[in-house]
PAZAPA-4460 file (N, C-alpha, C; in steps of 0.05 Angstrom, whole numbers, plus 32768, in hexadecimal, padded with zeros to 4 digits):
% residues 207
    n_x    n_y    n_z   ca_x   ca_y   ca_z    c_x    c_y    c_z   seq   type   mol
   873D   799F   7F9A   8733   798A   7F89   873B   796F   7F93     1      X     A
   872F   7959   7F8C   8735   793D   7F96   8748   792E   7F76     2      X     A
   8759   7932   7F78   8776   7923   7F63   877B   7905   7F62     3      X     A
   8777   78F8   7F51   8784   78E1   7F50   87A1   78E2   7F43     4      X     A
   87AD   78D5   7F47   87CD   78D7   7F3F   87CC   78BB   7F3B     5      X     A
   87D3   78B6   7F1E   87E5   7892   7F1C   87FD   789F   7F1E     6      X     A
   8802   7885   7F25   882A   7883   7F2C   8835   7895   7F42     7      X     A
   8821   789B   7F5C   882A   78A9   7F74   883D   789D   7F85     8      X     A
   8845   7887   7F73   8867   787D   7F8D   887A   7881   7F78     9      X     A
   887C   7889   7F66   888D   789A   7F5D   88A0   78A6   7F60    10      X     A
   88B9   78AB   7F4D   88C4   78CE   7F53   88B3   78DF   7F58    11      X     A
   88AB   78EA   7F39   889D   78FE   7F30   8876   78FD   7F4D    12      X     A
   8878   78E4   7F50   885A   78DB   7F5A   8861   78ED   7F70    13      X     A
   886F   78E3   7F84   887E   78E6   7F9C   886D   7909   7F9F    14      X     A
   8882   7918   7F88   888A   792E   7F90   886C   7944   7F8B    15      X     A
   885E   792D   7F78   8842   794A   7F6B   8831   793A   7F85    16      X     A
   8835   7923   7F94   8818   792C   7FA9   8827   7935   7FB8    17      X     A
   883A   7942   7FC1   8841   7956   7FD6   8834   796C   7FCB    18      X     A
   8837   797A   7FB1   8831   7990   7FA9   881D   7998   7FA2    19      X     A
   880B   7989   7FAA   87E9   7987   7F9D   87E1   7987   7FBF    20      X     A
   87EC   797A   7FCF   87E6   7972   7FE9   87E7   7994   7FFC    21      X     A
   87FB   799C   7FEA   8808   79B7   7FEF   87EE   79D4   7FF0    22      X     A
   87E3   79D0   7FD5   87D1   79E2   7FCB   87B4   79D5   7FDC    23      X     A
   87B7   79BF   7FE2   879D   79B7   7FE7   878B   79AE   7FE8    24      X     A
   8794   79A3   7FD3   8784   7987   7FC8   8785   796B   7FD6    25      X     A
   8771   7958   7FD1   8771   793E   7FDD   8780   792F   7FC3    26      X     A
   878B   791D   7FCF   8797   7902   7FBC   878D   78F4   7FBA    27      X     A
   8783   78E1   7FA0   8780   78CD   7F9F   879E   78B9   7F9A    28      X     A
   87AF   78B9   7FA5   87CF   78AC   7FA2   87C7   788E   7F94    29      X     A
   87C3   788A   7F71   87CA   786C   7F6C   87DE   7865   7F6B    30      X     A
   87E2   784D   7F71   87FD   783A   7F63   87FB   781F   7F6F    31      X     A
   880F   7814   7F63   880E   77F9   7F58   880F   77F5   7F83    32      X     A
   882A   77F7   7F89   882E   77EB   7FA9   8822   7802   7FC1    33      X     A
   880C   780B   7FB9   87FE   7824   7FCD   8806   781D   7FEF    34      X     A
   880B   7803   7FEB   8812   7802   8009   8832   7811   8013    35      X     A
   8837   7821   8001   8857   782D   8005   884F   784D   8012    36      X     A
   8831   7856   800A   882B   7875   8009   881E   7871   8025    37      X     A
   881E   788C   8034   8819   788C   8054   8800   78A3   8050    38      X     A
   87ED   7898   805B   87D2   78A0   8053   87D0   78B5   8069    39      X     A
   87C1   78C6   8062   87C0   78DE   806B   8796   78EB   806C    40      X     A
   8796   78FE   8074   877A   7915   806D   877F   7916   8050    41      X     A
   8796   791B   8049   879C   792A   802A   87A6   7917   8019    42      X     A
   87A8   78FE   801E   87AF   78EA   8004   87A5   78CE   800F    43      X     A
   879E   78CE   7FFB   8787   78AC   7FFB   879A   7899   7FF1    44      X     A
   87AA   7886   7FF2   87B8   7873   7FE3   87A6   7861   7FDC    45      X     A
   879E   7855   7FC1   8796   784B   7FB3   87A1   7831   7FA1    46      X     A
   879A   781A   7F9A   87A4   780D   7F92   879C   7819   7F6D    47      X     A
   87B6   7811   7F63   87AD   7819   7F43   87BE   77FF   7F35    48      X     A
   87A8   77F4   7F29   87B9   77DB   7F18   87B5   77DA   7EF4    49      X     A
   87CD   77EF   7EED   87D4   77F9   7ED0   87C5   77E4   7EB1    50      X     A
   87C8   77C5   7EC3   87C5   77B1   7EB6   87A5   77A6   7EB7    51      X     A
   8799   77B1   7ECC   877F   77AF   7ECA   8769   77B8   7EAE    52      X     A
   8753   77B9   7EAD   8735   77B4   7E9C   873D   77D9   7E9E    53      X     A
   872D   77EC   7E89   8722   7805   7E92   870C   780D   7EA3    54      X     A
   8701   77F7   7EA4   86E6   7800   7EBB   86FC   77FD   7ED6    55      X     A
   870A   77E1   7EDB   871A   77E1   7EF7   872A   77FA   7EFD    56      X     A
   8731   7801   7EE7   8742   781E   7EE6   8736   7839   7EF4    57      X     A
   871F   7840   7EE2   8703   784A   7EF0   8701   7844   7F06    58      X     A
   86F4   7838   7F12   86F6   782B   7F2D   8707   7841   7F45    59      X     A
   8722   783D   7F35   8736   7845   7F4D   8732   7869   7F51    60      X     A
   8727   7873   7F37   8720   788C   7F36   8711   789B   7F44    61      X     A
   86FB   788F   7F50   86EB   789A   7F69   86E2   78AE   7F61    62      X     A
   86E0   78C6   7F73   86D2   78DE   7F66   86E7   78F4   7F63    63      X     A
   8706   78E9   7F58   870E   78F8   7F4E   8704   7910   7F3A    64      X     A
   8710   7928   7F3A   8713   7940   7F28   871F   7946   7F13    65      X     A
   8737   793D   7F12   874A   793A   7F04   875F   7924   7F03    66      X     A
   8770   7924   7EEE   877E   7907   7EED   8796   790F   7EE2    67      X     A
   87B0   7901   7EF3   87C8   7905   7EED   87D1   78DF   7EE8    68      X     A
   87E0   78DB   7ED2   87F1   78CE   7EC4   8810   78D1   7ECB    69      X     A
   881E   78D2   7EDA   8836   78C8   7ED8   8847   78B1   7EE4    70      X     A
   8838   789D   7EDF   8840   7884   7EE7   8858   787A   7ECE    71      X     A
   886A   7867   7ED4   887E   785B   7ECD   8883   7840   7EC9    72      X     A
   888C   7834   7EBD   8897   7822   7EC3   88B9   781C   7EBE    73      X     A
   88D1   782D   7EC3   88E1   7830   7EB7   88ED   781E   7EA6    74      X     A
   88DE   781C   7E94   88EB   7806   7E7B   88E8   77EE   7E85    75      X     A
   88DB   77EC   7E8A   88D4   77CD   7E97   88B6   77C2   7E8A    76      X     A
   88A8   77CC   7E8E   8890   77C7   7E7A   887F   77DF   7E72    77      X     A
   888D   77E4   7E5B   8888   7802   7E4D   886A   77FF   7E41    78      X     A
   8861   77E2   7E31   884F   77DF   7E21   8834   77E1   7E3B    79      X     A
   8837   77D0   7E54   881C   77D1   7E55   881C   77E6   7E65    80      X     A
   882F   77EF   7E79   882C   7805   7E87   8833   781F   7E80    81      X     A
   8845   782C   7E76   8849   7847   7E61   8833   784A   7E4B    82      X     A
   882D   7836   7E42   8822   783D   7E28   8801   7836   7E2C    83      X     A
   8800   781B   7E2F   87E5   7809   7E2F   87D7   7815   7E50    84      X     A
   87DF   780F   7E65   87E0   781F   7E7E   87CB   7838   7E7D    85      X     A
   87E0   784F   7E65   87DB   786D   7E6C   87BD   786D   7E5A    86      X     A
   87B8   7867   7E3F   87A8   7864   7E35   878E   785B   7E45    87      X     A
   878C   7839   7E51   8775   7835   7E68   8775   784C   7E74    88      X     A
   8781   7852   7E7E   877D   786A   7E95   8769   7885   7E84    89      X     A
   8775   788C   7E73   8767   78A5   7E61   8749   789B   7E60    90      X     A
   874D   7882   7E50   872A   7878   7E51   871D   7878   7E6B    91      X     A
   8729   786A   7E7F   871C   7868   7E9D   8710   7883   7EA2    92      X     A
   871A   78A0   7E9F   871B   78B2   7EA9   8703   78BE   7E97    93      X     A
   8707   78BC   7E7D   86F5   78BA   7E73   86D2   78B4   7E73    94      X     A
   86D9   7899   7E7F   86C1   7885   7E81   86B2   788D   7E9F    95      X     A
   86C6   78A8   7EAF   86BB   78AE   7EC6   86B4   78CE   7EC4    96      X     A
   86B9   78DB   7EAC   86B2   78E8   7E9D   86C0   7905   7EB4    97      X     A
   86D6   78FD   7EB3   86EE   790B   7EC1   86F9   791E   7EAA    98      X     A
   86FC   7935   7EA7   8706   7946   7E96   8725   7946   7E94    99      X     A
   872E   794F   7EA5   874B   795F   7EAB   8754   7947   7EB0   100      X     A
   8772   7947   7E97   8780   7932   7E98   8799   793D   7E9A   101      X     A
   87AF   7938   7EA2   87CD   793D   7EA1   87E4   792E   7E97   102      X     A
   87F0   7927   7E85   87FD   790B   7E7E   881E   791C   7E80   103      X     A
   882A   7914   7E8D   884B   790E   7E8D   884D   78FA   7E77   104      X     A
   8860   7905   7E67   886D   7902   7E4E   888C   7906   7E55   105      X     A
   8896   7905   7E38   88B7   7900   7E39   88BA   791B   7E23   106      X     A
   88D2   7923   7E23   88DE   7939   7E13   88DC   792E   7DF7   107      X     A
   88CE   7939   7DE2   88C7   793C   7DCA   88BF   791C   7DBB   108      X     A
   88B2   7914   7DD7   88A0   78F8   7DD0   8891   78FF   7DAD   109      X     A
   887F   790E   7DA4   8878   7915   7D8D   888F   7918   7D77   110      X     A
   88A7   791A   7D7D   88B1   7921   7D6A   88C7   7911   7D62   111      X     A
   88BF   78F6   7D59   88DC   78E1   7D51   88EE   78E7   7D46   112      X     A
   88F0   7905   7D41   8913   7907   7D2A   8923   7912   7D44   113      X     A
   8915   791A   7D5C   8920   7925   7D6C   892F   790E   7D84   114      X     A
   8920   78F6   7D82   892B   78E3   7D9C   894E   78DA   7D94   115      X     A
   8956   78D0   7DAB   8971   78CB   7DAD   896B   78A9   7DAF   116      X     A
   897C   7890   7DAB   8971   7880   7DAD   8978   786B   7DC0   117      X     A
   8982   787B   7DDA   8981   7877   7DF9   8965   786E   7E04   118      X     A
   894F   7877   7DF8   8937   7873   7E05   8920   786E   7DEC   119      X     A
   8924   7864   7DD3   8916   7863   7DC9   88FA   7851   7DC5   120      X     A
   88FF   783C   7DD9   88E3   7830   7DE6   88CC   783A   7DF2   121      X     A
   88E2   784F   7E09   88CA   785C   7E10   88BB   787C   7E02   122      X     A
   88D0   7882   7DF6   88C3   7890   7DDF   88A8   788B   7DD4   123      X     A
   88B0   7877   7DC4   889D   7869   7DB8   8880   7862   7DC8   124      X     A
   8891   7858   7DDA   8870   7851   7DEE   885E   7870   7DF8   125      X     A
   8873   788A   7DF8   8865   78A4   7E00   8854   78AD   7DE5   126      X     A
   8865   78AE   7DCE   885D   78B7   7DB8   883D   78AE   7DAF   127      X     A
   883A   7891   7DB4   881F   7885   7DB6   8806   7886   7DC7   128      X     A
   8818   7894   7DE5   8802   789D   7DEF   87FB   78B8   7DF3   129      X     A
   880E   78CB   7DE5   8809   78EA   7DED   87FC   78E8   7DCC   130      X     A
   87FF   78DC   7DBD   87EE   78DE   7DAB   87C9   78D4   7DAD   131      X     A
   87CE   78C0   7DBB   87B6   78B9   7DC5   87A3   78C5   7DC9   132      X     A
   87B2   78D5   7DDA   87A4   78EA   7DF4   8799   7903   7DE6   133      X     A
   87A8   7907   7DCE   87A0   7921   7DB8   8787   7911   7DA8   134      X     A
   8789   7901   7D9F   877C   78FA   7D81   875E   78E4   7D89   135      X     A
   875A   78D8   7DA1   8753   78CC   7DB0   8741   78C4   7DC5   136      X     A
   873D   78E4   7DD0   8732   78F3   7DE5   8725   7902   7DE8   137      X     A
   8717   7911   7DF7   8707   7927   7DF6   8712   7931   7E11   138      X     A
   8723   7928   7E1F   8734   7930   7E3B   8745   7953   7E35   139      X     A
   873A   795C   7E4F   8747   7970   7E47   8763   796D   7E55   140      X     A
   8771   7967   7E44   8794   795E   7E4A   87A6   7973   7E4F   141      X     A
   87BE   7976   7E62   87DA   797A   7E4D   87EA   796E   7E4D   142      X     A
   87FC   796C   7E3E   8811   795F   7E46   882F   796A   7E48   143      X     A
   8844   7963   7E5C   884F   796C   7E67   886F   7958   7E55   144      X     A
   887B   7964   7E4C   8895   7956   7E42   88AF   7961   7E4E   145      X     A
   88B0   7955   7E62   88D1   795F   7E68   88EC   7951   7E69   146      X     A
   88FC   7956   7E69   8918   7940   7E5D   891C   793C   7E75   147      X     A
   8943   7935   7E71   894B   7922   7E87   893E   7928   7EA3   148      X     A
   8938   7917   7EB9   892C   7922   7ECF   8948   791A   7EE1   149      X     A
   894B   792B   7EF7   8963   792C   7F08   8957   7932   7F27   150      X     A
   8961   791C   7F37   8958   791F   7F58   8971   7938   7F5F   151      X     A
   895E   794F   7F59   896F   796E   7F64   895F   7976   7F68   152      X     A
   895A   7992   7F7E   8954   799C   7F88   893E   79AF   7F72   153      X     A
   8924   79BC   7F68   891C   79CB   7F5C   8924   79EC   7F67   154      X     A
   891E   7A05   7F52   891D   7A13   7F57   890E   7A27   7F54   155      X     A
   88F6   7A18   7F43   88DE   7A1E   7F39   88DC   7A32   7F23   156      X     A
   88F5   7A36   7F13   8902   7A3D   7EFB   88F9   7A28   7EE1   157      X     A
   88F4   7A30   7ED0   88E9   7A20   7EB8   88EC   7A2F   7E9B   158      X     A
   88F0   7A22   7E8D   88EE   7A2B   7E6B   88DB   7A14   7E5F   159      X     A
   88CE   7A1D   7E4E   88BE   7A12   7E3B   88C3   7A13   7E20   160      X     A
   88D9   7A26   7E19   88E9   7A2E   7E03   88F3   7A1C   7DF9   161      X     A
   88EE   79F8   7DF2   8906   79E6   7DF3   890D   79DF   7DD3   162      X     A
   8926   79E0   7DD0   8928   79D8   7DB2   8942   79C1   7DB4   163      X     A
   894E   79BC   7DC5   8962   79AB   7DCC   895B   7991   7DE6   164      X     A
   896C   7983   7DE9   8970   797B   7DFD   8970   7987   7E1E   165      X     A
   8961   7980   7E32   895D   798E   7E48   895D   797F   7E60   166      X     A
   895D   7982   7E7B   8962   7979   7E92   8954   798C   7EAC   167      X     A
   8944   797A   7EBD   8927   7982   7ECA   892C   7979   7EDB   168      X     A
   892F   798C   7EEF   8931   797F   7F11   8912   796E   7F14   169      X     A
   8907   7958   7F28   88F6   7949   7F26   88E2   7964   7F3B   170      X     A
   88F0   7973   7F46   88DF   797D   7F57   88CE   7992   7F47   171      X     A
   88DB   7999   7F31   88CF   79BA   7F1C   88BC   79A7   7F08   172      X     A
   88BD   7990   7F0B   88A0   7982   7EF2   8893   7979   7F08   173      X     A
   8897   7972   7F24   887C   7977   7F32   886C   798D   7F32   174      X     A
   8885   799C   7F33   8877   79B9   7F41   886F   79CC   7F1D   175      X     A
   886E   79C5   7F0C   8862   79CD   7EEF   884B   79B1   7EF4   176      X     A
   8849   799E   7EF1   882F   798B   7EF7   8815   7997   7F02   177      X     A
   881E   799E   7F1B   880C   79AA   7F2E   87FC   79C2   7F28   178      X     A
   8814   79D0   7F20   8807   79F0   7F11   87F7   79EA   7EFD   179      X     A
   87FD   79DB   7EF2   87E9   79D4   7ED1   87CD   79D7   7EDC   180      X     A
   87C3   79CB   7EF4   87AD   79D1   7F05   8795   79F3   7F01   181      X     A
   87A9   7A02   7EFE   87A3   7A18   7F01   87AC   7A2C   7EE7   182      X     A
   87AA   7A1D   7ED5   87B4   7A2A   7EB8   87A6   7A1C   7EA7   183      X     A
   878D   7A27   7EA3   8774   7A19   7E8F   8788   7A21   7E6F   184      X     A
   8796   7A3A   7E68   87A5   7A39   7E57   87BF   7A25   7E46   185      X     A
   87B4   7A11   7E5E   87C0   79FE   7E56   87C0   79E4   7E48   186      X     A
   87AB   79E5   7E41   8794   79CD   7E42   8791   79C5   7E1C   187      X     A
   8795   79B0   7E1B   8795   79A6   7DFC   87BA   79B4   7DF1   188      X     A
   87C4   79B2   7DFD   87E0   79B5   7DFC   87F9   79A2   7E08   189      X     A
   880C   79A6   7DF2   882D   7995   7E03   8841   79AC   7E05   190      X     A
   884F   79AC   7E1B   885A   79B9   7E21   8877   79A9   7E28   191      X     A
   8887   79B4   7E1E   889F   79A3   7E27   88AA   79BC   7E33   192      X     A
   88BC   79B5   7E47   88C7   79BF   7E5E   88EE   79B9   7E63   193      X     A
   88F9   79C9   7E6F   890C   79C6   7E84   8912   79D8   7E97   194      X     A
   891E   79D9   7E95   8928   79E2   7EB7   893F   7A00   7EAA   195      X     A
   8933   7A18   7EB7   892C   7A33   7EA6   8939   7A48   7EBA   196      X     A
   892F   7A5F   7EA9   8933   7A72   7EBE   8917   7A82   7EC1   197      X     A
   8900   7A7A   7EB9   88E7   7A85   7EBC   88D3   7A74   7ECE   198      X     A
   88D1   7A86   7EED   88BD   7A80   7EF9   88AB   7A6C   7EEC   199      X     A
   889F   7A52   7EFB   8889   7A44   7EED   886D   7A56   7EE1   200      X     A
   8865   7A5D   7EF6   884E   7A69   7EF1   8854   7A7F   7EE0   201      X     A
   8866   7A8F   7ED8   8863   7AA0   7EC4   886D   7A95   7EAB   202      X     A
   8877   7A76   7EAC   887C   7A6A   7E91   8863   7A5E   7E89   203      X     A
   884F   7A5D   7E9C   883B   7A42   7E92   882B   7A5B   7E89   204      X     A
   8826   7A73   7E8A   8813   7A8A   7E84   881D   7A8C   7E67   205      X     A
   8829   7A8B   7E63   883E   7A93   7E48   8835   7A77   7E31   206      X     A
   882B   7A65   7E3F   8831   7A4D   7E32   8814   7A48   7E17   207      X     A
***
């Protein structure tokens, strides 16, 4: 399939176009400084500007297939790029009449009795757009909620079981991102995640 990815200079960016690049797919790599990504057969670096029109947004979409969301701004400008950002984008994708959407979310973004109030900005800014993306849309979504993220090693171990606080190597929410690809069972769902003792693929079948 031909992928667009916002936020491919990323952590999380970084690691899902290796893993998509992996299976096969072409990249469309957005982000803000595309001149950082090393262009390849298998990844297109793209300019993506969060702050742009929805049609300019569109634009960057090409003849993407599907659409991945995990762009950032780490607390730095949550409103137009977390929140206002992810939304244009849903419409853009929309307006190119792109189905398959993927949104990276945060651990129990939906559920305010549950946040700690270390991050409650960007809470807030997820809560508004994973809601968005439900109530909003006609995108066939999922969304992906995983807690703390940690530069360690994956082991492609996962639980979906989550009722607490949790901690997600950056490499096992690429590598659950990617799979979502291939798990139509997934689709109009949130899934929150960590770092488990169940194979991905036999947690995402379960899911």
């Amino acid at each position: 399939m031909k992928i667009f990815i916002a936020g491919a200079t990323g952590r999380v960016g970084e690691e899902l176009t290796s893993k998509l690049v992996e299976q096969g797919h072409v990249v469309y790599a957005g982000a803000r400084h595309e001149e950082n990504l090393t262009a390849s057969d298998s990844v297109k670096p793209v300019h993506l500007d969060l702050h742009g029109t929805v049609s300019e947004i569109a634009e960057t979409l090409a003849d993407a297939e599907a659409v991945y969301f995990v762009a950032g701004s780490r607390g730095k400008d949550l409103l137009q790029t977390d929140l206002f950002g992810a939304v244009k984008l849903m419409q853009a994708t929309e307006q190119k009449k792109i189905k398959r959407y993927i949104h990276l979310s945060s651990l129990f973004a939906l559920q305010p009795k549950k946040w700690g109030e270390a991050l409650t900005d960007y809470n807030i800014s997820k809560f508004f757009s994973d809601n968005w993306l439900i109530d909003k849309t006609q995108l066939d979504y999922t969304i992906l909620q995983p807690g703390a993220l940690l530069e360690t090693t994956g082991d492609g171990k996962i639980t979906t079981a989550i009722t607490g606080r949790s901690e997600n190597s950056i490499e096992n929410v690429a590598s659950v991102l990617a799979a979502l690809l291939n798990h139509d069972n997934t689709i109009h769902k949130v899934i929150l995640m960590g770092d488990g003792k169940t194979a991905i693929e036999e947690a995402l079948k379960q899911v």
